[in-house]
N, C-alpha and C positions, 0 to 999 in steps of 0.2 A: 217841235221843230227838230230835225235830223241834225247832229251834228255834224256842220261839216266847215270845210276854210272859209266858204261863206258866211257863213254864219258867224265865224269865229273872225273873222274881218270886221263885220259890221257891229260885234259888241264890243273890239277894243277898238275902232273909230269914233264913239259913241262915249267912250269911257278916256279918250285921250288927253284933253285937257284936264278931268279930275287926277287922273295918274299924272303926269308932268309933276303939277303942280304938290301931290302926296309925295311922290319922290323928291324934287329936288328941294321942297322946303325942311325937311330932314322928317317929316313926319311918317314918315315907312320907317321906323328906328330897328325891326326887327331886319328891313334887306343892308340898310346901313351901315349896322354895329354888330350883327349876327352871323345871317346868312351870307352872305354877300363878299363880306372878309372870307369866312370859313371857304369857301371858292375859290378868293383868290391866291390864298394860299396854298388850296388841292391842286393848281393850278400850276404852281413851283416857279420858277423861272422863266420867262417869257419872255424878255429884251431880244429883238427882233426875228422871233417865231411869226410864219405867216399862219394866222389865229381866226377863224369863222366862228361868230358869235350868233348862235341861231335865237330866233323869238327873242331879237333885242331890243324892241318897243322905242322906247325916247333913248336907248342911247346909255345908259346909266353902268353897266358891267364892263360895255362895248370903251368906254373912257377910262374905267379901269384897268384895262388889261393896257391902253395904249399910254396911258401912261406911265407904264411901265417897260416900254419899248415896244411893245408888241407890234404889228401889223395885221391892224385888224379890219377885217369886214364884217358888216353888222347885217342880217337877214333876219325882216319882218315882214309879215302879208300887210298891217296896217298901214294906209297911207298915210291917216291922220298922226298915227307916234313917228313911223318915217320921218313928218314934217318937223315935227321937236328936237329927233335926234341931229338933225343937217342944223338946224336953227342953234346946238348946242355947239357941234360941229364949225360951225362960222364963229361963234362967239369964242369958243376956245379951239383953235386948231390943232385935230390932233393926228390927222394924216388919216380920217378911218373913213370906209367907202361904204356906204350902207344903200342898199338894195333888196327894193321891192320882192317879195318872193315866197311863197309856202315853202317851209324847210324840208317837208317834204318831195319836195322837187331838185334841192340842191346839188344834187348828183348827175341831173342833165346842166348845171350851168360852169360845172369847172372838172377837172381832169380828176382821175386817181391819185391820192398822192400832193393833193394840192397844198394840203397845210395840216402841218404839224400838230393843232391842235384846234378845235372844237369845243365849244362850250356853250351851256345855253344857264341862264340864272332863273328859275323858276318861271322855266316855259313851255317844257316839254305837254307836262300834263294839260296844258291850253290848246295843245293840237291837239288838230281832227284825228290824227293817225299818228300817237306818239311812237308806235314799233316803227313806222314806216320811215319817223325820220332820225331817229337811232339808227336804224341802217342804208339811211341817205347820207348820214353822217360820217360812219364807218367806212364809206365806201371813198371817201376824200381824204382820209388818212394813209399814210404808210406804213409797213409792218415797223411796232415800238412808236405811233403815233397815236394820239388820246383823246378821247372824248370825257369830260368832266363837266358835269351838271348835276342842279341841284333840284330837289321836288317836295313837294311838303309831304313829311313825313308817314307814313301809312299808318302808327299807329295813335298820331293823334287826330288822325284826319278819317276818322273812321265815318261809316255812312251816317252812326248815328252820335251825334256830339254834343254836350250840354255841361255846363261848367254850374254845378252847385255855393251857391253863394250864401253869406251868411248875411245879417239884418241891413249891417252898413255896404251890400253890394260884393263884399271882397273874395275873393276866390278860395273856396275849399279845395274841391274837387272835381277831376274832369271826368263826367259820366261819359265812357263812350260804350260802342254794339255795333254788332255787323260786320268786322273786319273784313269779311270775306265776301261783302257786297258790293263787289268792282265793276266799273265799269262808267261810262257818261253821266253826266248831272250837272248840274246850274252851282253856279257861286254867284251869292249875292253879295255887292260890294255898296254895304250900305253903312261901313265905321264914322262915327260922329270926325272923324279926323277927315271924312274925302268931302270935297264941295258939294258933290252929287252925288245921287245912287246911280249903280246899272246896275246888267248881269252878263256871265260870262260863262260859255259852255268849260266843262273840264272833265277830262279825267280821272277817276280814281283808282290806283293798283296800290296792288298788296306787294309787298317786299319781295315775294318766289316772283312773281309777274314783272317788276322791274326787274331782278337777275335776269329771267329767262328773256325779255327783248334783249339786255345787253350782252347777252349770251350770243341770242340768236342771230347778231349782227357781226358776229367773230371776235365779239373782243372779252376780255377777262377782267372781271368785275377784281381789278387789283386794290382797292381802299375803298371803305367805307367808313364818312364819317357824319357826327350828329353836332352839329355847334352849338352852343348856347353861352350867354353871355358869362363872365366874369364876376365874382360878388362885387367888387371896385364897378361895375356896368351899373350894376342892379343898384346901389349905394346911391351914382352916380341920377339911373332914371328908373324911379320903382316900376314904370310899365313894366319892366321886361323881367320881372319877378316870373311870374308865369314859365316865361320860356327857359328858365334856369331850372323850373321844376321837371320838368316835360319834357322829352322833344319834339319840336315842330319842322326839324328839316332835316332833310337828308341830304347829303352829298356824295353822289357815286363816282369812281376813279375807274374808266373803263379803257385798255391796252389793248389796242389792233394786232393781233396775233395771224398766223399760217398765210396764206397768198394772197394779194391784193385784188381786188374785186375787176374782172374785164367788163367795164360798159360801155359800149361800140357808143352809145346816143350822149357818152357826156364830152365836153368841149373845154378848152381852155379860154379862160377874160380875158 
């Protein structure tokens, strides 16, 4: 099947209540205690920055940033996480407006210049056309405004992945291959931690291929960083031994640079 927002709608429709439920029971320990932080720190200051949160599913980065002042809008194609995020949204109010929408289209629903900052938490690579909304994204910024998002990391996320283990299961080392075979594939989300299995179309680029969209979209790839937990983390919960060894995520720091994008067809909310 061709990837496309279709597609990729109807596998996290499909997968909505197992995620809810992996996020907010603290069982994602790696978007909780890792990645996720490491974000929103890239992130800096936020206290009432107007903040578009792309591929924010249930909501989970999108109450991060607002509770931290922000003014945030959350953009997902899912209806089904839509429905989680508002349901989160009711239960704890936090002022944030989340709307239906492929992020790559967000460029026709609000003006140049609309918000200061942009961010998506391990969601880019889940579109259909991550260049396309890198620079849906760019295009809503002002010059010295940012996009910061985070993606699994290219070099542990290689085409070919296999973690060598010893008698009792525990991890030696991680075989990977292929670096350089970029491009659509399947994630199976079948961890003994989710209620259920699916799958999910995704992305994979190499490190030059995320520069060059962030590039391509006018902005300057100003920090790059790799998080991983703390030995006091790992002490605390040995899962995350692994990711102390490795990296598994990336966080890119990208700065709207030279003139702001003229698109006659975008509109102010």
């Amino acid at each position: 099947m061709p990837f496309s927002s279709d597609r990729t709608r109807l596998a996290w429709d499909a997968g909505a209540e197992a995620w809810d439920e992996f996020v907010e029971s603290g069982a994602d320990y790696y978007r909780t205690e890792v990645h996720g932080p490491a974000l929103l720190v890239a992130c800096g200051e936020v206290g009432e920055l107007p903040v578009l949160d792309l591929g924010c599913g249930q909501g989970w980065f999108s109450r991060q940033l607002a509770r931290r002042g922000a003014r945030v809008i959350g953009v997902d194609l899912s209806p089904a996480m839509l429905a989680h995020a508002r349901r989160h949204e009711k239960e704890e109010p936090l002022g944030i407006e989340y709307v239906e929408l492929d992020a790559a289209q967000v460029h026709r629903s609000w003006a140049p210049a609309s918000f200061e900052l942009v961010t998506a938490c391990m969601s880019i690579q889940d579109m259909s056309d991550p260049k396309e909304a890198i620079e849906g994204a760019a295009r809503l910024l002002p010059i010295g405004g940012r996009l910061v998002f985070s993606v699994p990391h290219p070099f542990s996320e290689m085409a070919y992945r296999e973690w060598e283990r010893d008698e009792e299961g525990n991890k030696l080392s991680l075989k990977v291959d292929r670096y350089f075979d970029s491009g659509p594939g399947t994630l199976q989300w079948d961890m003994p931690r989710l209620r259920y299995s699916w799958e999910t179309p995704r992305w994979r680029l190499s490190l030059s291929e995320w520069s060059t969209a962030v590039r391509g979209a006018g902005l300057v790839m100003a920090g790059l960083r790799e998080p991983r937990p703390t030995s006091e983390q790992v002490a605390r919960r040995p899962e995350l031994e692994d990711c102390r060894r490795l990296p598994y995520f990336l966080v890119i720091d990208g700065w709207k640079v030279g003139t702001t994008h003229d698109d006659p067809e975008s509109r102010n909310r």
